[in-house]
N, C-alpha and C positions, 0 to 999 in steps of 0.2 A: 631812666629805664625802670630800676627797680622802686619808684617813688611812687606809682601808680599801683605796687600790691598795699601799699598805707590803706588803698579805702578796701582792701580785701580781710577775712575771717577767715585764718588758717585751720581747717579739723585736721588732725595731725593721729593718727589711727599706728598704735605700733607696741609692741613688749614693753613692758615695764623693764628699767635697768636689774641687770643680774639675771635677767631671763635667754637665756644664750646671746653667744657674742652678738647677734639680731638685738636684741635690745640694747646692749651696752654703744652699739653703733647710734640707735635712736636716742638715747638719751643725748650725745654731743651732735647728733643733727638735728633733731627738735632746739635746743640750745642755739647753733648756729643760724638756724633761718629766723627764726622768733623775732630779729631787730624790723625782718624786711616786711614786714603785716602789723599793720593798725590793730590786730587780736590774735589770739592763738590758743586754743581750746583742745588742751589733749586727752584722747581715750586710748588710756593704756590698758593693755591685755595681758595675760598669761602668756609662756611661753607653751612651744608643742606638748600637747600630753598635759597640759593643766587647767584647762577652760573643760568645764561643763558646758551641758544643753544651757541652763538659766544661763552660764557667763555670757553664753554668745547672745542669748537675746538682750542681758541687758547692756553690755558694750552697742549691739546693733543700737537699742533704743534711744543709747546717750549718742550715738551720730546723729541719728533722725532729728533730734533736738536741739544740736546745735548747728543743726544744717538749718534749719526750721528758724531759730530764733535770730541769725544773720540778717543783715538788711539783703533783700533781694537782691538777687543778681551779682552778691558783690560777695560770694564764698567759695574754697576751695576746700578740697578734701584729697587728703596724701596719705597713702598705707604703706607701710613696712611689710613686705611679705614674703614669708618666710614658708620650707616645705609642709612641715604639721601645725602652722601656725592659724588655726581655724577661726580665733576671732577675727582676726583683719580681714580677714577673706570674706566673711557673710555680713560684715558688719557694714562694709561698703558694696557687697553687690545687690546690686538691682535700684541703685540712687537714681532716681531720674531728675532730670531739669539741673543738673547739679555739674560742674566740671569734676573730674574724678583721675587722681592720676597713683599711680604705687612704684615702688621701688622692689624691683624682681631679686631676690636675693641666692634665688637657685635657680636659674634661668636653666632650659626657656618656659619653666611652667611656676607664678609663685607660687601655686600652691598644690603638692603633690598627694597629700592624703586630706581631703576635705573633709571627712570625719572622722577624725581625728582628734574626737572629743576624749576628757580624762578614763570615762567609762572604756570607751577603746581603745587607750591607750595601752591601759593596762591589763589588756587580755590579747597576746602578739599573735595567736591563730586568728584569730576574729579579724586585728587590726589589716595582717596580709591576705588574708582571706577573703577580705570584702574588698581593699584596695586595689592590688595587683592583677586580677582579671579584668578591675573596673577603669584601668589605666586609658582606654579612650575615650571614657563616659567624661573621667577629669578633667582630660586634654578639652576635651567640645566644651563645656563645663566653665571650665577657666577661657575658654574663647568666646562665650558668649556673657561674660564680666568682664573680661578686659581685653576683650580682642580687638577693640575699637578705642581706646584706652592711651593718653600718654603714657609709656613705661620707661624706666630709669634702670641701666644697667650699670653693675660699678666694673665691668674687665669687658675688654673689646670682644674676647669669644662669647661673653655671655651675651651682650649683645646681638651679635650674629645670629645666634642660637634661637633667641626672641622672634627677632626677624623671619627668623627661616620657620619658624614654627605658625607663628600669630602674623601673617604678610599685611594684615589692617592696624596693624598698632604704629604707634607714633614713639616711637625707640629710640632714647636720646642714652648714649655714653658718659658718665660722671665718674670719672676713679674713684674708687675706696675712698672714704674720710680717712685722713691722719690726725687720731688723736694730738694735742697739745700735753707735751708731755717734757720733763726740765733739759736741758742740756749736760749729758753727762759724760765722761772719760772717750775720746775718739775710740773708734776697736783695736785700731793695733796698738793704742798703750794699756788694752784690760788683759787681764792674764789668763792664761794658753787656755783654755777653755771654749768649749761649744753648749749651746743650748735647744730644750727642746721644749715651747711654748703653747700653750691654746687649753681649749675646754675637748677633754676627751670623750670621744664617741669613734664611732666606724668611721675607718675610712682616711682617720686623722694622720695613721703610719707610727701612732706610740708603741706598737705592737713588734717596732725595727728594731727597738732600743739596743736591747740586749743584743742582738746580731750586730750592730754598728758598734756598739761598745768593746766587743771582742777584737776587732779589726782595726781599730785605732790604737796610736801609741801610748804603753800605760800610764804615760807621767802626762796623757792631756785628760784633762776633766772633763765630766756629762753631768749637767747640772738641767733639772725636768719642773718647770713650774706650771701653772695653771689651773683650773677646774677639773676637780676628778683625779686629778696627777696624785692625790695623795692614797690614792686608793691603788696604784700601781704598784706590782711585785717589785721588790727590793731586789739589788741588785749589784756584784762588786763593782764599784768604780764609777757609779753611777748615785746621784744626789740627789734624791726626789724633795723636791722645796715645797710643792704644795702652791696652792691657791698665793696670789701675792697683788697686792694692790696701795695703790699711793708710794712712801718710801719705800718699800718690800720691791715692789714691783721697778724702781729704778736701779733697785741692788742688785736686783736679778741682774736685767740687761748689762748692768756696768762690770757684771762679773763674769761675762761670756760674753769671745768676740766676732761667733756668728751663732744662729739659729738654722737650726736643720727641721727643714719641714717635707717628711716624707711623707705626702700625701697621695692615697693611692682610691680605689674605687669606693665610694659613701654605700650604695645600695646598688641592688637591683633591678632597680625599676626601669632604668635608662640614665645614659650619659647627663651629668647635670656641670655646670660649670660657673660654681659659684664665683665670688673674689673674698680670696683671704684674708682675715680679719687679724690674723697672726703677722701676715706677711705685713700689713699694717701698722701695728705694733711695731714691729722690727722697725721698721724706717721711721718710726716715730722716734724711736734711743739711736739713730745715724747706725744702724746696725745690720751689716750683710746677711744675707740667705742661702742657706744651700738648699735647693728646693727638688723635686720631682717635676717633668712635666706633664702631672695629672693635671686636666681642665684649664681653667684661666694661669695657671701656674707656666703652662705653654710659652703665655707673653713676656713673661718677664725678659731681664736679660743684666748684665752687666749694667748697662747704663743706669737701671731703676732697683740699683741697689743689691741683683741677686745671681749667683750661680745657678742654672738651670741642669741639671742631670738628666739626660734623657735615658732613665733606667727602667729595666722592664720590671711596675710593679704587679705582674702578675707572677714574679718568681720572684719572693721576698728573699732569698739567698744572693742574687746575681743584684739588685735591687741596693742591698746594705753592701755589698763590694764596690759599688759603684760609688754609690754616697758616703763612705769609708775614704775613699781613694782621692774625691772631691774637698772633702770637708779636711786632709791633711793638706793637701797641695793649698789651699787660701788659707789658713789659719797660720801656716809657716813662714807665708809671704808677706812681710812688711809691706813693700810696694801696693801689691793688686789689694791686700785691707783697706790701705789708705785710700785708692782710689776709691775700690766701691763704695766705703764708706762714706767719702763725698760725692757719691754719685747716690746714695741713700738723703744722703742732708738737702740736697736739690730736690729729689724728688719729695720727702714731707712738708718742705714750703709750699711745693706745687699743688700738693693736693690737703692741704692744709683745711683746716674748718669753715675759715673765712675764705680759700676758694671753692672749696665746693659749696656752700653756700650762694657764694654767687652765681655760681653752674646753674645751679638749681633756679634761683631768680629767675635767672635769663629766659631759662624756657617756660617758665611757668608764665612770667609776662608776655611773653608770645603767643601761648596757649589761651590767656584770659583775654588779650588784645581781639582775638579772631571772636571769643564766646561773645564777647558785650557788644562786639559790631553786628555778628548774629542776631542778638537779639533786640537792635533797635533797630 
């Protein structure tokens, strides 16, 4: 099956790593597909808020050119796409003669602020000024580049959401990549601790911290790593680690025996339903979740490694009571750790680098199968 992308030209369109958790995904998926193509030709981008006018047209020009320089017939083009992420987005539309397929990462629209160049970025009246009125020009917008489009959702509501939005696109489901990441201490033998993981921005629920810390017992630990985290107000009882990566980043996990992800609304614009890049992580170190049921957070469940809360975040009071109450009751429990925590280790093989990988194959060869009978 997958022997037949050998005579294919992978253009692989997406954030350079370090460029929010969207690139650090792309790095270990461009990585993981790269065996199943005869070539692979990457144009990496800035993340939201760093590409200029010239970046986009020169990323645009380096696709055109290695779509262009491919033997006929025999090329693909795959984007990463992200809500302010403006190069991928102009860089692949309007490819004609070309298979063309992306990865929705804030379903159901990837791209929500199309200009959303660095100039715009950095002036926030302009940026919602011209965006948030213009919300069905995007939507049409984004329907007429990939409304006809294979798209790749990584959470089953995000899917849905695609579907129900874009009814012409060809919407295939892929879980979240699971980072490869070492094998460290099970959860219920790391010590009494909880953790709070990711690159901060809105929406993320760093903002519970302190409310959830008051309401737990004093002798359990809050230990806070990630992007931005070190920019977060101090606080008793509460360990802010900062950015962590390679052995830092297994120290963390192995030193906290769940991750609490109060994830609550990103923006305005409209409902978005990405899949978590944290919750990811977690199940990469065998490590449970107590989560919100904001967005694809909805699906999780015991089985895939997480405690789901269904707390109302729009009363961030009632919110951390809840997620307080959660995150004592499994942290206590030898039993339910263990389980979930082998119900986490099941799930990171399952969606492993080299399965999704192959996810991806699958359809891609299906999708190239149909193009080349097409065209002879």
């Amino acid at each position: 099956m997958s022997d037949s992308l050998k005579d294919f030209r992978l253009v692989f369109v997406g954030p350079a790593e370090g460029q929010t958790a969207v690139g650090d995904y792309s790095e270990y998926f461009a990585r993981a597909v790269r065996p199943y193509f005869g070539e692979v030709v990457e144009v990496r981008t800035g993340g939201p808020g760093v590409d200029g006018v010239r970046d986009i047209g020169r990323h645009r020009k380096a696709v055109a050119a290695a779509v262009e320089q491919a033997p006929p017939g025999r090329v693909l083009v795959h984007a990463e796409l992200a809500a302010g992420g403006v190069s991928a987005f102009w860089a692949t539309a309007g490819l004609a003669g070309v298979p063309v397929t992306a990865t929705i990462h804030d379903p159901p629209q990837g791209i929500w602020w199309p200009a959303r160049t660095r100039f715009v970025a950095h002036h926030r009246l302009l940026m919602h000024g011209l965006h948030y009125p213009l919300r069905p020009v995007s939507r049409v917008l984004e329907g007429a580049v990939n409304g006809h489009r294979m798209l790749f959702a990584l959470s089953k509501i995000g899917s849905r959401s695609i579907t129900i939005t874009y009814p012409g696109a060809n919407v295939v489901y892929v879980p979240h990549l699971v980072k490869p990441r070492p094998d460290i201490l099970p959860a219920q033998s790391r010590p009494r601790a909880i953790g709070f993981f990711g690159h901060v921005y809105r929406g993320k629920g760093f903002e519970l911290i302190a409310a959830i810390r008051k309401l737990l017992p004093p002798d359990m630990t809050v230990r806070v790593a990630g992007r931005g985290t070190e920019h977060l107000p101090s606080a008793d009882g509460v360990e802010i680690v900062g950015p962590v990566e390679g052995r830092d980043e297994d120290a963390f996990f192995e030193s906290v025996r769940a991750i609490v992800i109060p994830y609550n609304k990103r923006h305005w614009y409209a409902e978005t339903y990405p899949a978590s890049g944290a919750v990811a992580n977690a199940m990469a170190y065998r490590t449970p979740v107590v989560c919100t049921a904001y967005g694809s957070l909805a699906e999780l469940d015991e089985a895939s490694g997480a405690v789901v809360v269904r707390a109302d975040t729009d009363r961030p009071g009632a919110a951390a009571r809840d997620l307080s109450a959660a995150i004592v009751e499994l942290v206590d429990d030898q039993a339910r750790l263990t389980r979930i925590g082998d119900n986490a280790e099941r799930c990171r093989h399952a969606r492993s680098d080299v399965s999704t990988a192959q996810a991806f194959a699958a359809a891609w060869t299906k999708l190239l199968a149909g193009t080349v009978e097409a065209s002879t």
